[in-house]
C-alpha positions, 0 to 999 in steps of 0.5 A: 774587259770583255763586252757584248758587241756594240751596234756594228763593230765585233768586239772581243775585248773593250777598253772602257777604263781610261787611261789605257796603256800597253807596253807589251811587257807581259805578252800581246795584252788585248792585241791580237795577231790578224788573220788572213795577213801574210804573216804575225808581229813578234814580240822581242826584247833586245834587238831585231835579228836584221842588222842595220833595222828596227830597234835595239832595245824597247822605248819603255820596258823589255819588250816590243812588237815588230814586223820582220822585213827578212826572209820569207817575208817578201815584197808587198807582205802584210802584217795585221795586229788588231786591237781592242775596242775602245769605248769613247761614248762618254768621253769629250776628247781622246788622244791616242799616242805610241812609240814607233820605230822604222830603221832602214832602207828607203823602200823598206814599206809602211805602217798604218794605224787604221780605225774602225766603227763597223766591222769590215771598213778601216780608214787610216788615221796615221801613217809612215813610210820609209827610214824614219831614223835609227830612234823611237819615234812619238806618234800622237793621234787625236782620236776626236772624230771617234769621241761618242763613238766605240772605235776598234784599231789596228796596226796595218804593216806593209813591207817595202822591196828590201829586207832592209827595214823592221817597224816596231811599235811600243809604249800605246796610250789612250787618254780621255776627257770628260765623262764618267770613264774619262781620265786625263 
């Protein structure tokens, strides 16, 4: 659903149906690629092109993103995906979950997930850093201080000082409760 932008926040594209999901299975859905990052998210079935990092298949589905720690990408690199606005106003909780991936050596950066209510100020509401394991991991994010609120999110990636270590994401799902759009 795309929407005027709400009091502060510019929104491209609101979610206002709940429960919302995305798994990537047919492109970026409401996701986008940042601007002004370093360089872009990939989406990918099968398994990273580093051996020894990120996944070798999707949690759920074909397809995944992810963030290429090889060359070019360097040191201290960036990696912005920006989200859709999700409209919480009538909801009474939200939970925010996702599958996540980070294989690889120790140093190989982070990945954080950053909220928004007024456009230019992200405070982060969930983070990893380092080798997480070889497996897809379940990251659950109460979004409960953005209830009655319209929120944008965004995936914030950071390479570490080693090639070694592609994060990806999968598999997102926002719930809520209460209200007229709220879902489980």
């Amino acid at each position: 659903t795309t929407s005027a932008a709400p009091s502060g926040l510019t929104c491209t594209t609101t979610v206002s149906s709940f429960p919302y999901s995305e798994g990537f299975e047919s492109g970026f859905g409401s996701w986008s690629q940042g601007s002004g990052d370093d360089f872009d998210w990939t989406r990918k079935t099968g398994s990273t092109a580093s051996s020894n990092t990120g996944p070798a298949s999707a949690s759920g589905g074909s397809y995944y993103l992810y963030m290429e720690s090889s060359s070019p990408n360097n040191s201290s690199d960036v990696a912005i995906l920006n989200g859709p606005c999700f409209d919480l106003g009538s909801a009474s909780s939200s939970t925010l979950t996702f599958k996540y991936h980070m294989y690889g050596a120790s140093n190989m950066g982070n990945l954080k997930l950053q909220a928004s209510t007024t456009d230019g100020s992200w405070t982060d509401i969930w983070s990893k850093a380092g080798n997480q394991g070889n497996a897809w991991a379940t990251a659950t994010v109460d979004m409960a201080a953005y209830v009655g609120t319209n929120v944008k999110l965004r995936f914030y990636g950071t390479t570490g000082s080693t090639w070694q270590g592609d994060m990806a994401i999968d598999d997102l799902s926002m719930t809520t409760g209460g209200g007229s759009g709220g879902g489980t």
